[in-house]
N, C-alpha and C positions, 0 to 999 in steps of 0.2 A: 042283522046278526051282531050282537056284542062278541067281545074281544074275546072272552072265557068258550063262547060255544065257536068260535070263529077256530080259535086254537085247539077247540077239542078235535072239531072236524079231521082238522091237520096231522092230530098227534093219529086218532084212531085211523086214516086211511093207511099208514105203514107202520104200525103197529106190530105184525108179524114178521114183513119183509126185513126192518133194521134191528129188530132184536139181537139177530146174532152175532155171536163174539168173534175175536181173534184170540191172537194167543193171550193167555191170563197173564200179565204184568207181578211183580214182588209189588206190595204194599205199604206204605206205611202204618205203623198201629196205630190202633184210638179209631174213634167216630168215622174215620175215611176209609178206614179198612172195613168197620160194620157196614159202612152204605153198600162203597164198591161188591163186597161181598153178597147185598141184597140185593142190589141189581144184577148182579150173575145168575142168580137161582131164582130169581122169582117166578109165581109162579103166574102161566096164563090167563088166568081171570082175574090178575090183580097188576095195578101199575105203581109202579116207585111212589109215585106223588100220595099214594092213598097206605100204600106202605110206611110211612116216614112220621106216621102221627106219635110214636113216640120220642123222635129226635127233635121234637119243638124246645126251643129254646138250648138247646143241645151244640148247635155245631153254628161256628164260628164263620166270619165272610172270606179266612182265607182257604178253611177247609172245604167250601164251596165249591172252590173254582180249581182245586185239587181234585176232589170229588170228578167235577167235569172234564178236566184235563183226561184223565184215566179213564174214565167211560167214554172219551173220545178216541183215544188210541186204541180201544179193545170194538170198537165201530158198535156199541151199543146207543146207536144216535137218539132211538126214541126215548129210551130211558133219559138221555142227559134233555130233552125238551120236559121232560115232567117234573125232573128236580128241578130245573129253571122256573116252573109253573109253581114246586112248593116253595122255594126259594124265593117268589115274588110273594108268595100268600103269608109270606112272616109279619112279626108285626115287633119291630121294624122288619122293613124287608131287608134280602140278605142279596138284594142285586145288587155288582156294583160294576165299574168299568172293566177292571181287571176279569171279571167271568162272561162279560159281553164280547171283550177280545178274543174270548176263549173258545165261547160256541159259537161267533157268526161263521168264522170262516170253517169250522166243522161243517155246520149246515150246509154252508156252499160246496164244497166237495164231497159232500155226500146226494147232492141233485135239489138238495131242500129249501131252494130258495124263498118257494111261495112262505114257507115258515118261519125265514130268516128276516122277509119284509115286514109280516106281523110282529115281531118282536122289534123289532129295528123303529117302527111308526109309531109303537105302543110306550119306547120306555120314556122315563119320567124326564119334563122340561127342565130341571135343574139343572144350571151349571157343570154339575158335576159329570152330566149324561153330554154337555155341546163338547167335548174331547176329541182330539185329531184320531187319538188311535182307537176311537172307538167306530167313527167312519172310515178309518181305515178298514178295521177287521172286517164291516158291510160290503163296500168296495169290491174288497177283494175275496168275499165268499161269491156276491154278485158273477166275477171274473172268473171264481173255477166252474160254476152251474152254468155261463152260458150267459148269461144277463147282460149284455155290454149295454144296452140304452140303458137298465134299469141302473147299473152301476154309474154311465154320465150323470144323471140326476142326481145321483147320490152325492157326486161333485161337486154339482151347481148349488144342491142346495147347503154345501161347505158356507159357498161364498156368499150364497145369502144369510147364513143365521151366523158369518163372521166367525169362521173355524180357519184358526192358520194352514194350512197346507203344510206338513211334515217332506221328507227325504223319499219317504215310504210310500207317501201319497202322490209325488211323482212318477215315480218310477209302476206304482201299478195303473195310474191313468195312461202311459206312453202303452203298455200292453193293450189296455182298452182302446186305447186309440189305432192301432195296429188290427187289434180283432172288428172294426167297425170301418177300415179298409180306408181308415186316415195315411198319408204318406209321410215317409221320413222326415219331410222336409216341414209337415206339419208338428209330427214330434219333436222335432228340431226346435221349433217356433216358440210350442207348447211349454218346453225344458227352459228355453231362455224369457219366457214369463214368470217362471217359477222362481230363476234365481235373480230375477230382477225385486221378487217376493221376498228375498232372505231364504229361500230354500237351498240347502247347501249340497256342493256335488259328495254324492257318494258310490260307495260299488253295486247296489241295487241300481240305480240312475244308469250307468255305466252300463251294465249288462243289458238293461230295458230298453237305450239309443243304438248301441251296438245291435242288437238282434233288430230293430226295424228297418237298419240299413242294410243290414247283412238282406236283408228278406226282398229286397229290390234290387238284390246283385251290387251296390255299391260296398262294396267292400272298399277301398281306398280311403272314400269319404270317412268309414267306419275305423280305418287305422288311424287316421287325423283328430279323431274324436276320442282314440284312446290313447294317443302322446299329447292331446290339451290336459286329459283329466288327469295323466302320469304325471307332469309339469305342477298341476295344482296338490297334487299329495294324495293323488285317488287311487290305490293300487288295484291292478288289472287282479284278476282272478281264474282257473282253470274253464271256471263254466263260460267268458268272455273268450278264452282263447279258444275255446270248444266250438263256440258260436260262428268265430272267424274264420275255424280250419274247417268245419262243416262248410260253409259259403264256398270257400274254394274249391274244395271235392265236387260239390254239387256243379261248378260251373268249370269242373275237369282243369282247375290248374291247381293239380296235386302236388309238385314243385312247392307252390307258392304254400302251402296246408304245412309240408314236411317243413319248412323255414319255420312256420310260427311254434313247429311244436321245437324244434331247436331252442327256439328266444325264449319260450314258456321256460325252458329249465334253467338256461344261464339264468332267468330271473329269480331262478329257486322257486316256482309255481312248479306243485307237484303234479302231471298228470293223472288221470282219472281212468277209468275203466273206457268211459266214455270217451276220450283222447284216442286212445286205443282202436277203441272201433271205428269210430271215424275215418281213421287211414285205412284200417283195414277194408272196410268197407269199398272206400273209395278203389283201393289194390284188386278186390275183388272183380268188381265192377271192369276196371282195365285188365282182366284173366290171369293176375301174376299171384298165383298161390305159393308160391316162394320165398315173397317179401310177407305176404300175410303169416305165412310160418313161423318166419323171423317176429314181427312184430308179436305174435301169440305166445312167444318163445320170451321177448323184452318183458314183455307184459308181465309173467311170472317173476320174471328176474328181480324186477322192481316191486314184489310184494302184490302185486294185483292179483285177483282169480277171474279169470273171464267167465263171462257167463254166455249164455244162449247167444246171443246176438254176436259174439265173439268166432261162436264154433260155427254158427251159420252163414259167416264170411266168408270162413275157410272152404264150407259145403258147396258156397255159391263160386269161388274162383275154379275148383276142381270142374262142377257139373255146368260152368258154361263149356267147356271145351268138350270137342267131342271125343269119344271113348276113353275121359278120365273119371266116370260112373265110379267104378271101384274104389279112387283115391275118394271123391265125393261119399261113397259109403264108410270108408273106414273112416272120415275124420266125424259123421256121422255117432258111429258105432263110439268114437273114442270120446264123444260129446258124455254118452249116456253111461259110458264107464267110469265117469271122473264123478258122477250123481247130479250130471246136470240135464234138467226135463226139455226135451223140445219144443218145441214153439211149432205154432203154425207156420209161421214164415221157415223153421227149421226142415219139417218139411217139405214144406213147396219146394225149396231149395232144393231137397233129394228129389224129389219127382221130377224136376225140369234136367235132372241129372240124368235120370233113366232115361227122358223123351228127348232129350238129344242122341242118347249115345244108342237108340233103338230097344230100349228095353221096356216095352211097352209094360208088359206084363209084373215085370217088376213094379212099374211108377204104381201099377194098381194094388198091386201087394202093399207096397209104403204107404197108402191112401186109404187101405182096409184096416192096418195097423194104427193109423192115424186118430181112426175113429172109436177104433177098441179100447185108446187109451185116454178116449177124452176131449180129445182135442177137435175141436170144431175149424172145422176147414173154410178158409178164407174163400172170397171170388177168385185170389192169384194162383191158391191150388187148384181149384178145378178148372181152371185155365191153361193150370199146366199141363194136369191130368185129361183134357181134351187136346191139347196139342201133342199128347203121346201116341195116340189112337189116332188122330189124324196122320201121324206120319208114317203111320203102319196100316192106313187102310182099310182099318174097323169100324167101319159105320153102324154097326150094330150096338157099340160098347160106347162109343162115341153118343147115339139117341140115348141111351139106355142112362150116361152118364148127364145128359141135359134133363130128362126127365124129372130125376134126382132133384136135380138144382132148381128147377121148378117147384117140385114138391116141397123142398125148403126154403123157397120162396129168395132164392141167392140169385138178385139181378146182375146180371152180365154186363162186361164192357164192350166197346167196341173189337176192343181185342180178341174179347171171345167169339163174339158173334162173326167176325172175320173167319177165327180158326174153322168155325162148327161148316160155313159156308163154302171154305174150300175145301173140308174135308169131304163134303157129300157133295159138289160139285164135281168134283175129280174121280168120284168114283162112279158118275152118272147118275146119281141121287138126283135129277134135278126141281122133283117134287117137294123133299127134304129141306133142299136150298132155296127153294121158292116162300118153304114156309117159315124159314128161319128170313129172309127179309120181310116178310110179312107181319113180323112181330113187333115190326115199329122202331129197331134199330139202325144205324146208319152206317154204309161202310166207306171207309175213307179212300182216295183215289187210287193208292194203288192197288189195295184189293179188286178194286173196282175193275180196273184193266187187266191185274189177274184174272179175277173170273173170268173177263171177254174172252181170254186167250184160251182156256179152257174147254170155255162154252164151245168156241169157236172150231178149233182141233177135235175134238170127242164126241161132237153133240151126231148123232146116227139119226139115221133116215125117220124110225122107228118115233124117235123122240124130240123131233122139230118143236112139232110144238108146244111141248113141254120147254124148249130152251127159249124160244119163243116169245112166251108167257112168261119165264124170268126174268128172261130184257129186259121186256117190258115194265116189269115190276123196278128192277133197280135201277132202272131210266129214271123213273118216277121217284126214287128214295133219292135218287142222288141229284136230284131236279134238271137232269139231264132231257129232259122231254122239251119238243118243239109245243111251241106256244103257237094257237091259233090266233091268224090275221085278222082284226076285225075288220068288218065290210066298211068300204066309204061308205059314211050316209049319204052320199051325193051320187050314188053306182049310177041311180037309176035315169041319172039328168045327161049322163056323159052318153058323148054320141062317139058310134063309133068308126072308127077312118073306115072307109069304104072307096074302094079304089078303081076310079073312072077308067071306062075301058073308052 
């Protein structure tokens, strides 16, 4: 298959799916505004590249990459792979570095990588195409679609065709190397090859060493690494100190998070929306809706607008606690009065609120609502939404709410398969529960000696062997079953004591 029907392949399997737009951007006038313009309306039996016969010789190589720029912001992807296609059919052609920077890494975050390597393999050997940042922009389209081997090669083959390694080019390999489950200490390694290279420390660099150690719990290591690059003239950045405060949250020394976001200000690094959350989050998680108030409270004062992830902090500190449902609902209610949309996680968050505080019937109301508006419910809500009905005894609403999850084909965690287990266990389901281990899920030990306890207390005359038969079965799940002894192969030669009268 030559390169033209290889690309055609390409361009017609998503054809319809990336046609559509975002919001329509202001234009500049002349030739860029005609294009842009004809790629917004065209029509479906015709493509840009076969639209554009009368702008030959017409538009210039920087209005090119203008042109592409703005059809990538408006997510018109297929369209900007055809004007690339008429763009190459000029004569001169009108490809040049600067429009290759422009659409690899579009392609990559749009999923399109097999498209991005066709073009990437195909452009011209000249000088002008062996350019750091034009392996950069491959690189790192490779790194948003998923690609991490295909992106190492794209590396290796830097250093074989003698392309210098940029700033840029570090800092997106340390990620690659990260997503391919390389360790800090190999990023570490990696970084001091580069600047053994003349590659110079900068705040991409900085960020990209920072998050690999942060992601192994060295945080320490990670603040040593941001007073060497401060020392050298690297200035730290809010997304680094986001990275740092996150790490500690996650490994619950919130102390140590609330210090760096101190040091972040005296440095004059403005906090972020994200700063914000972070603590909140972390407040949440430890049930102090108080301090999350306060901080939701700072947050405005300093110009921020929280958004979803903000208000569902505040949802999750109220509805861990039990019977503070209400305050969980109104900060809910005040999410969606200030015109901000909830999120799934938004609310899973109210549902877990209801199923603590016994309000089964509510969590189902929020869950019916849920779906009314759109919003596609995660494995965590109907996890929560089985843990509600579990604690109130409804095995009927409970199957009813598994079958669902079935039907849309949403695999379960351990954690559910726990809940669904001792929900129908407890209420002498043991048929239920038999066929919920049977489905090839595993449950962890203390469920495990939950049920026993269960089984063991409730299980009636009536229903032996049915409890029986469960044992049995999660004996077996939990590889709890005696192994049979194999025979001496020698049984048969042994004699045996026989005792003289």
């Amino acid at each position: 298959m030559g390169l033209e029907e290889e690309e055609g392949t390409l361009l017609s399997e998503e054809n319809e799916e990336m046609g559509c737009q975002k919001k329509e951007l202001p234009l500049p006038e002349g030739v860029v505004e005609e294009i842009v313009q004809l790629a917004r309306n065209l029509p479906q039996n015709l493509t840009l590249e076969e639209a554009l016969a009368q702008y030959e010789g017409r538009v210039s190589e920087k209005e090119c990459w203008e042109v592409l720029e703005i059809l990538g912001k408006e997510n018109l992807l297929v369209c900007c792979l055809y004007f690339f296609q008429w763009m190459r059919s000029q004569e001169p052609s009108l490809v040049t570095p600067r429009a290759c920077t422009v659409l690899f890494p579009l392609l990559g975050r749009a999923g399109m990588s097999d498209k991005l390597m066709v073009l990437f393999r195909n452009l011209p050997s000249t000088k002008e195409f062996r350019d750091v940042h034009i392996y950069n922009a491959t690189i790192s389209g490779l790194l948003s679609s998923g690609r991490y081997e295909d992106a190492w090669k794209v590396y290796e083959s830097m250093e074989t065709d003698n392309i210098h390694p940029d700033h840029v080019t570090c800092s997106i390999m340390v990620i690659v190397m990260r997503k391919l489950g390389h360790s800090a200490k190999d990023a570490w390694q990696f970084f001091e090859k580069m600047n053994r290279k003349g590659v110079r420390w900068s705040e991409e660099v900085l960020g990209a060493l920072i998050k690999s150690f942060c992601d192994e719990g060295l945080m320490r290591e990670a603040l040593i690494i941001l007073s060497e690059m401060e020392k050298k003239g690297v200035s730290s950045n809010a997304i680094v100190y986001n990275t740092l405060m996150d790490a500690y949250c996650k490994s619950n020394h919130v102390e140590e998070a609330e210090g760096l976001f101190v040091e972040m200000r005296a440095k004059g690094i403005k906090p972020t929306a994200s700063t914000f959350n972070i603590l909140m989050h972390a407040y949440s998680r430890r049930m102090q809706p108080k301090i999350v108030e306060n901080l939701l409270a700072e947050m405005q004062e300093v110009g921020l607008k929280p958004d979803a992830s903000s208000y569902t902090c505040l949802i999750s500190a109220y509805g861990r606690q039990k019977n503070m449902s209400d305050m969980a609902a109104d900060a809910f209610l005040k999410m969606k009065k200030v015109g901000i949309k909830p999120t799934s996680h938004s609310y899973t968050a109210l549902i877990h609120a209801y199923s603590i505080s016994g309000w089964h019937e509510k969590a189902y109301a929020a869950f019916e609502h849920m779906q009314r508006e759109g919003i596609k419910p995660s494995i965590e809500t109907y996890t929560a939404l089985l843990d509600a009905f579990r604690r109130a005894g409804d095995t009927q609403t409970l199957m009813k709410i598994w079958k669902v999850m079935m039907s849309e084909k949403v695999e379960g965690t351990r954690v559910t398969f726990n809940i669904l287990v001792d929900g129908f266990a407890k209420q002498g389901h043991y048929m239920a529960a038999r066929d919920m281990v049977k489905s090839g899920q595993v449950m962890d030990a203390t469920s495990y000696q939950k049920l026993r306890a269960i089984l063991d207390v409730k299980a009636a005359a009536k229903n032996k062997k049915d409890k029986s038969a469960l044992l049995g079965i999660i004996k077996s799940k939990m590889g709890f079953e005696k192994t049979k002894r194999k025979k001496d192969e020698f049984w048969k030669f042994k004699k045996r004591h026989v005792k003289n009268t």
